[in-house]
C-alpha positions as CSV (number, residue, x, y, z in Angstrom):
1,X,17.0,-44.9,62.4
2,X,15.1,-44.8,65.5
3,X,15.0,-40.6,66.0
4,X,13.9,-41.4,62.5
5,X,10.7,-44.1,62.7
6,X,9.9,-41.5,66.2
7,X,9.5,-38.1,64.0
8,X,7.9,-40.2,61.3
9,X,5.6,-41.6,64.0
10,X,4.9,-38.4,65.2
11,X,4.1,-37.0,62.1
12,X,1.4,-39.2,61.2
13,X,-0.5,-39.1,64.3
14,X,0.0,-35.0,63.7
15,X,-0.8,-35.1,60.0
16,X,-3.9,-37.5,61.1
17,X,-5.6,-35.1,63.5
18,X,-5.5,-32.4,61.3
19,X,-6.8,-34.2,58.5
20,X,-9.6,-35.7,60.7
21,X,-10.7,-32.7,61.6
22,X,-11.0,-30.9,58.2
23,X,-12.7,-34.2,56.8
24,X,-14.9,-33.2,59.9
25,X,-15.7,-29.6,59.0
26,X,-15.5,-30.2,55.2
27,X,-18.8,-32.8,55.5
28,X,-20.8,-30.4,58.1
29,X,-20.1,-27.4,55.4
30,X,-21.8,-29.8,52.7
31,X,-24.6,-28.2,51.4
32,X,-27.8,-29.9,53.1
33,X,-29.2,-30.1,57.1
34,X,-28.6,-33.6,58.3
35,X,-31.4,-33.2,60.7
36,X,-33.8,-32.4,58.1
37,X,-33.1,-35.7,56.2
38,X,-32.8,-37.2,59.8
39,X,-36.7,-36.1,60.6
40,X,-38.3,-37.3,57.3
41,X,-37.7,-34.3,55.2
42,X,-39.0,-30.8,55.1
43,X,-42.5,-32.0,54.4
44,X,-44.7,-31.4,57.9
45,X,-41.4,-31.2,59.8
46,X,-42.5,-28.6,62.8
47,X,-39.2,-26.4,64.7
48,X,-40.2,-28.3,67.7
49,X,-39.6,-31.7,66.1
50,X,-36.1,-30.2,64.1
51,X,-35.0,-28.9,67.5
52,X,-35.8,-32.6,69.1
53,X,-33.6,-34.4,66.2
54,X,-30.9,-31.9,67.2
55,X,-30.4,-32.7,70.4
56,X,-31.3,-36.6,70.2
57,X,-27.8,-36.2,67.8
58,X,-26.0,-33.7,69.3
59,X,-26.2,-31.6,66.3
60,X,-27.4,-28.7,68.6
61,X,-23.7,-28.5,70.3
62,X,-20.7,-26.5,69.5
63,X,-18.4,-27.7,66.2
64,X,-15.6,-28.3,68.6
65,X,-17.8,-30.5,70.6
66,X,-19.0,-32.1,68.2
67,X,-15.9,-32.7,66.9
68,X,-14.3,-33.8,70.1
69,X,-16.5,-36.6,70.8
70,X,-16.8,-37.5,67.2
71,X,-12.8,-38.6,67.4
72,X,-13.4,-39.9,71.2
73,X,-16.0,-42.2,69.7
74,X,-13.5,-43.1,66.5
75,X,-10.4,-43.7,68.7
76,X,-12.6,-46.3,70.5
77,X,-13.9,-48.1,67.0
78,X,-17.4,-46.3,67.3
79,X,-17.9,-44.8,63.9
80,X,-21.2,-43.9,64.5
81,X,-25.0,-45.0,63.2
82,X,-25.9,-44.1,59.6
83,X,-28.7,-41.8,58.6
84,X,-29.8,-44.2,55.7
85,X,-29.5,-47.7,56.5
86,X,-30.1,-47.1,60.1
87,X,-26.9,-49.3,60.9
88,X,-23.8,-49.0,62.3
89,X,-20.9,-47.7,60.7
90,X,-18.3,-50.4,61.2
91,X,-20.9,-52.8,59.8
92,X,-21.3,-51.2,56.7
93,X,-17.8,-50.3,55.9
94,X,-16.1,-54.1,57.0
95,X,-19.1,-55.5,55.0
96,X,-17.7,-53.8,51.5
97,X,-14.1,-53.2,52.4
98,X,-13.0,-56.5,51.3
99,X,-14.4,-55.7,47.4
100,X,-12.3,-52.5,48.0
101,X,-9.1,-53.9,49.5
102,X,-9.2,-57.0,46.9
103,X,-10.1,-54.5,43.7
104,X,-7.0,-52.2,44.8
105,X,-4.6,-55.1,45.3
106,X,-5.6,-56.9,41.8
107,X,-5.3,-53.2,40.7
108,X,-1.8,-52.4,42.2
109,X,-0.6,-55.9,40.5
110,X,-1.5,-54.7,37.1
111,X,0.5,-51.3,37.9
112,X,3.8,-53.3,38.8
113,X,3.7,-55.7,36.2
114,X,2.9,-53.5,33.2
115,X,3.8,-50.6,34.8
116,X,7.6,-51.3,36.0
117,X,7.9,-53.9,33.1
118,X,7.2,-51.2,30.5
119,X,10.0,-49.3,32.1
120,X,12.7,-52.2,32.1
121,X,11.8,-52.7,28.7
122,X,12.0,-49.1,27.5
123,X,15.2,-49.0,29.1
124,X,17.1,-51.7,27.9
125,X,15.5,-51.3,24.2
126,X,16.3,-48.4,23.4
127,X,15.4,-47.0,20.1
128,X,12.0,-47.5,18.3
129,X,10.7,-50.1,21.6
130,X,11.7,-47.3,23.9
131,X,9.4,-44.8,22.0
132,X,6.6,-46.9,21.6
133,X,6.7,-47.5,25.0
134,X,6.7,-44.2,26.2
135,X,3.6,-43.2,23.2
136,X,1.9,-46.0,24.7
137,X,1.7,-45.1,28.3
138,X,1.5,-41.5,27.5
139,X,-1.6,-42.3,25.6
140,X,-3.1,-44.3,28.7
141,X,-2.3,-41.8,31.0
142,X,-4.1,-39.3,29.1
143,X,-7.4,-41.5,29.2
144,X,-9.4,-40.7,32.9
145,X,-10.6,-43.4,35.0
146,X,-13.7,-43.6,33.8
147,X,-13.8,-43.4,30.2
148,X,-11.4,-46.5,30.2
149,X,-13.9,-47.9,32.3
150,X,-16.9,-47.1,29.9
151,X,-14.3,-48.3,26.9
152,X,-13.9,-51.7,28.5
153,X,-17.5,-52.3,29.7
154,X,-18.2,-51.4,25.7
155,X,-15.9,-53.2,23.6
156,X,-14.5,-56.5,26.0
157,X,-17.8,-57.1,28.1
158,X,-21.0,-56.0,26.1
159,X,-19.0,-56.3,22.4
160,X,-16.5,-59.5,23.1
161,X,-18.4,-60.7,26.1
162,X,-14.5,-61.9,27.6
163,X,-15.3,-60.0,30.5
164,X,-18.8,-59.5,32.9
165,X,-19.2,-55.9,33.6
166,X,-21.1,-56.1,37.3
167,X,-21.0,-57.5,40.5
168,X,-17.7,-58.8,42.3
169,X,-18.1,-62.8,41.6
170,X,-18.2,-65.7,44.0
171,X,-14.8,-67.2,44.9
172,X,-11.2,-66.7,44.4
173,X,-11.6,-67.1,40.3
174,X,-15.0,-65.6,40.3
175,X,-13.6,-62.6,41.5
176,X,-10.8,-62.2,39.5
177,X,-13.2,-63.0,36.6
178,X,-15.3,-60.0,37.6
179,X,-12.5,-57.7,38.6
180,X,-10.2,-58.0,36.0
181,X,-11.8,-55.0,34.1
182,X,-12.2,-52.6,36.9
183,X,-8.8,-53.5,37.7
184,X,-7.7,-52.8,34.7
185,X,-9.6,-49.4,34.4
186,X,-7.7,-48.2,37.7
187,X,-4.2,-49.2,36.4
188,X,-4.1,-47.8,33.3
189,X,-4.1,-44.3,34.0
190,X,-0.8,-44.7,36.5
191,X,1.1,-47.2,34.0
192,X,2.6,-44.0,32.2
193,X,4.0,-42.6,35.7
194,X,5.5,-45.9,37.0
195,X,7.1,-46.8,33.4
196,X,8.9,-43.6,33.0
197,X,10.1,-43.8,36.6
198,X,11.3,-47.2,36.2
199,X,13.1,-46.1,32.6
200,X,14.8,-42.7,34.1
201,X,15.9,-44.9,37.3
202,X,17.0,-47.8,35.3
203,X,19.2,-45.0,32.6
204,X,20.6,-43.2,35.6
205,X,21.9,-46.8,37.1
206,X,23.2,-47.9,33.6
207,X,25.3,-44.6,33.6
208,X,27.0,-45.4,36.9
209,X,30.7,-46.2,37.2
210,X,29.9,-49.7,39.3
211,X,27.7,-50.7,36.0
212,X,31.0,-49.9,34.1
213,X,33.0,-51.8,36.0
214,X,30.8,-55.2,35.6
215,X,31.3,-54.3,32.1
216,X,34.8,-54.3,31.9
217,X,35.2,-57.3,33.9
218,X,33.1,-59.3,31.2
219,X,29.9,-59.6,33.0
220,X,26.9,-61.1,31.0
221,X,24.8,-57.9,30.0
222,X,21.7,-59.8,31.5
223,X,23.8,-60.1,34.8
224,X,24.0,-56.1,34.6
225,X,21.1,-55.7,34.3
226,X,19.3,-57.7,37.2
227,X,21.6,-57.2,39.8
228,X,23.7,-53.6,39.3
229,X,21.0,-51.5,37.4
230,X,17.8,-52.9,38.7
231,X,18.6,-53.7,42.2
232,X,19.9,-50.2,42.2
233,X,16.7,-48.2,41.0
234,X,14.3,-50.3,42.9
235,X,14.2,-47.1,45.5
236,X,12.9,-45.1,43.4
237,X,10.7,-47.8,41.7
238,X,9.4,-48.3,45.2
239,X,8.6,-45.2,46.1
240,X,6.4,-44.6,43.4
241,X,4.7,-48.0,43.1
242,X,3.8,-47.3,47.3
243,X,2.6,-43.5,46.3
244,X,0.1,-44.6,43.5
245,X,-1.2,-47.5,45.5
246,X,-2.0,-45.5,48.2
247,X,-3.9,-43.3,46.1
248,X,-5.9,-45.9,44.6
249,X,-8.8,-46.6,47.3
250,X,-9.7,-42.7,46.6
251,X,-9.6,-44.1,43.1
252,X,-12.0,-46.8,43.6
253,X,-15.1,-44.1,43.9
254,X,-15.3,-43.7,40.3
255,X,-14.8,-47.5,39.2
256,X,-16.9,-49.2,41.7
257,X,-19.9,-47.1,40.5
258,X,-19.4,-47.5,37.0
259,X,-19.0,-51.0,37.4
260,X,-21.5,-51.6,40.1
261,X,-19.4,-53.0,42.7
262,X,-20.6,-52.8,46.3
263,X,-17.0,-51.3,47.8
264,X,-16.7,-48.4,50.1
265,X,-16.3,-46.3,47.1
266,X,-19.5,-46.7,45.6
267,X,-20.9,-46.2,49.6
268,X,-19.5,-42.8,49.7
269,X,-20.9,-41.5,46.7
270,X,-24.0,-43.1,47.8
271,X,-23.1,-41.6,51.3
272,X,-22.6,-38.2,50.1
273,X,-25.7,-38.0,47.5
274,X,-28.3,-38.5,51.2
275,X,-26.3,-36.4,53.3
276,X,-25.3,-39.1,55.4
277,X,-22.8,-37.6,56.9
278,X,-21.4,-40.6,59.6
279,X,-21.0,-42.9,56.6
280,X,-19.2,-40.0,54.4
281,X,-16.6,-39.1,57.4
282,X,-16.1,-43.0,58.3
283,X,-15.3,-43.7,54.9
284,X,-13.3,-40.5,53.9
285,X,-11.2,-41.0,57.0
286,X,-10.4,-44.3,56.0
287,X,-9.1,-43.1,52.8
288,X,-6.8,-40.3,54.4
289,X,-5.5,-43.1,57.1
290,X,-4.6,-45.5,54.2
291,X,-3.2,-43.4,52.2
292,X,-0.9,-42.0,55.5
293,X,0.1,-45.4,56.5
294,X,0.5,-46.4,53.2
295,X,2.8,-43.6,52.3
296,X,4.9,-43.9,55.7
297,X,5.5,-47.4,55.5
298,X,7.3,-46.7,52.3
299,X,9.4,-44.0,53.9
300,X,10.7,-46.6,56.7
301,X,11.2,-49.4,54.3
302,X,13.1,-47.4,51.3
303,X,16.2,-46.8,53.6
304,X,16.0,-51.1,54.2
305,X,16.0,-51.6,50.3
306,X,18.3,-48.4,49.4
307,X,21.4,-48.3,51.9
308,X,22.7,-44.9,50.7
309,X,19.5,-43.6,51.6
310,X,20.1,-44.5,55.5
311,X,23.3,-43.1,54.7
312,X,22.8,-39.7,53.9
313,X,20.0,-39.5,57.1
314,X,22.1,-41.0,59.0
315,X,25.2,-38.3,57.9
316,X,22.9,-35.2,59.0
């Protein structure tokens, strides 16, 4: 287990310098000269004055220098100064990462509730449940982001008026007042992917000769089911539920700007659309570290949950 957590550790320090420096290069190949938006705009902007806002930000040096100190200065918790708002970085981002963090965990709740309860009940119901379980989430999974989003802000907050369709609310209840539609509009799409997981791990455990066993003994079936078929697909479960989380602060870009929420999500997009570039990488290479740390925490706790899983690593 410990050669393990070391290459795994090793790995994502790897995986997190090559991805820092493509999110790097990727932003500086964006269409748009950042020292042209730094100076003003193109409008009485002289070579003398371009060449000036170069060097004042280092945009004159080599990509590889560039780069370099850009991940000196990030190692050390400088993200930078933004074009736009003139402020730094860290400012901006810590000010709207709690409406992010908060709209991805209320999000990620949704997921496992509906999500892995969808499955249980597909699985143990089969029949006519099963396969309106599985239309169901198929049908929600075919539905992007963002017209769920627009469907919701239509019919439950402008038609019903159940739900308000801005802003992130004042307190704990205020905000889950606000975000229970955005949250909503994130889940839905990864409900079909978590229930059908849930289901195939769930069949496969029922099939198992330990679950025949607790039958023939003259266990209750409700017995079975919690503590020889569940316990022994929540790996898989697991797995999955970790993977889409992760993926959901990317998937906060399109829901915070439909719904107005002041997140880092909706600061990227406004980010991107001025060409400032510091607030685009900061935010970006937040994303790409969540999602990493995210994903590897899974990996080291799935042997803990599943112990034939530390089995077979262990057996190579």
């Amino acid at each position: 287990m410990r050669a393990h957590f070391a290459r795994r550790v090793a790995g994502l320090l790897a995986t997190l310098l090559a991805t820092s420096f493509v999110i790097f290069v990727a932003v500086y190949a964006a269409p748009g000269d950042p020292a042209v938006f730094l100076a003003g705009g193109k409008e009485g902007l002289t070579p003398e004055k371009l060449a000036a806002v170069r060097e004042e930000y280092h945009l004159d040096e080599p990509l590889a220098v560039q780069y370099g100190r850009w991940l000196w200065d990030c190692v050390h918790g400088d993200l930078g100064r933004s074009f736009q708002y003139n402020d730094q970085v860290v400012d901006l981002v810590s000010s709207r990462l709690p409406t992010t963090l908060t709209l991805v965990v209320f999000s990620s709740v949704f997921l496992i509730v509906l999500g892995v309860g969808a499955g249980i009940l597909a699985a143990v119901r089969r029949g006519w449940v099963d396969s309106v379980v599985v239309s169901g989430t198929t049908l929600a999974a075919s539905v992007p982001s963002f017209v769920a989003a627009i469907a919701m802000i239509a019919l439950l907050g402008v038609k019903l008026r159940w739900f308000p369709v801005t802003g992130s609310g004042e307190g704990f209840w205020g905000t889950v007042y606000h975000l229970t539609l955005p949250s909503l509009a994130m889940a839905v799409g990864s409900l079909a992917l978590i229930s059908r997981v849930t289901r195939q791990a769930m069949l496969d455990a029922f099939s198992s000769e330990h679950v025949e066993v607790a039958r023939a003994t003259g266990l209750p079936e409700r017995q079975i089911i919690v503590r020889h078929v569940l316990r022994n697909s929540l790996g898989p479960i697991m797995t999955m539920c970790g993977l889409v989380m992760a993926g959901m602060l990317a998937g906060t870009v399109v829901v915070e700007t439909v719904f107005g929420l002041a997140g880092i999500g909706s600061l990227l997009v406004g980010a991107i659309n001025v060409h400032d570039f510091p607030v685009a990488q900061a935010v970006l290479l937040l994303m790409v570290v969540g999602y990493i740390v995210v994903t590897t925490a899974v990996d080291l706790v799935h042997p803990l949950i599943d112990p034939r899983v530390r089995l077979n690593r262990s057996e190579k």
